[in-house]
N, C-alpha and C positions, 0 to 999 in steps of 0.2 A: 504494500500500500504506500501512497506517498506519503502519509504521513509518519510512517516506519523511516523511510528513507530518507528525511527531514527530520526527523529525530536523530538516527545515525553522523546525519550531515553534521549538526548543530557539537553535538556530541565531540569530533574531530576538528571543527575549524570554529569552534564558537566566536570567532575574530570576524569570519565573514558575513557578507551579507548572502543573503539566497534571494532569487527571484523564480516565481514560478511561471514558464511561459502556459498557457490556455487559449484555445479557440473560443470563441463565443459561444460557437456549439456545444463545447460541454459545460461551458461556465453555466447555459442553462440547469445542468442536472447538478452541482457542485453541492447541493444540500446532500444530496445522496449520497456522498463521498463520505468518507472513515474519517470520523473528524477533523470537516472542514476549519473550525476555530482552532484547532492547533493546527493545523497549518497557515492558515492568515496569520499566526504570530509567530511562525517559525518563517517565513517567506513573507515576498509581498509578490503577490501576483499581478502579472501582466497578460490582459487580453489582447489578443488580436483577431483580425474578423479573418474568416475564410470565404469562399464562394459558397454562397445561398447558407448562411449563418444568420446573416442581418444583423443590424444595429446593435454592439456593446452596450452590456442594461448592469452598468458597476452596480446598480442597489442591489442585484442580486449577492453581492459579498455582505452586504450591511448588517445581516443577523451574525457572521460572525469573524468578524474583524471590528477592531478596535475603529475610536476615530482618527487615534494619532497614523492609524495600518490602515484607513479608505483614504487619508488624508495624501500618505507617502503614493499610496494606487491612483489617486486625481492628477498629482504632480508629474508621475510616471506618463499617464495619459495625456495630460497638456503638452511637457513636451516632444512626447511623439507624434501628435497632432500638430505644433508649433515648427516643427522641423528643426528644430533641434540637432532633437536625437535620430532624426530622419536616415539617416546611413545605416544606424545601430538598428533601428526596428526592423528597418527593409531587409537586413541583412537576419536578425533573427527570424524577421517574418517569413524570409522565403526558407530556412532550414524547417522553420515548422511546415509550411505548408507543403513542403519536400516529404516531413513523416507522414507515412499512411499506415495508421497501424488499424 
């Protein structure tokens, strides 16, 4: 589960930061996941849309992640929107959209 594996992570590098990548597609189902709130505070997740996913709905994090962890995931999102981070996303975004699991 990922939150085994976020556990482990945190566990070995407690110095680092994690970020979780996520499709929109499953952000939908994310309540479903093996405790989603320890993962929101062991990571801060990043959405990104796929083909026929539609529009990122971040409140779906909102039960459970903190404000200071929806706040770090706004910022994230602004400046991947802002182009900023525009190289970094495109760049993680096509390795995601590359996994087809």
């Amino acid at each position: 589960y990922t939150v085994d594996t976020l556990v482990t992570l945190t566990e070995q590098s407690p110095e680092d930061e994690f970020l979780l990548l996520m499709g929109a597609d499953t952000l939908a189902g994310f309540a479903n996941w093996k405790d989603p709130t320890t993962i929101c505070s062991l990571a801060t997740p990043l959405i990104v849309n796929r083909p026929g996913s539609g529009p990122v709905d971040l409140a779906c994090l909102e039960p459970f992640a903190s404000q200071e962890r929806m706040q770090q995931i706004r910022d994230h999102e602004l400046e991947r929107l802002s182009g900023k981070g525009r190289k970094r996303y495109t760049e993680l975004h096509q390795r995601f959209a590359d996994l087809r699991i």
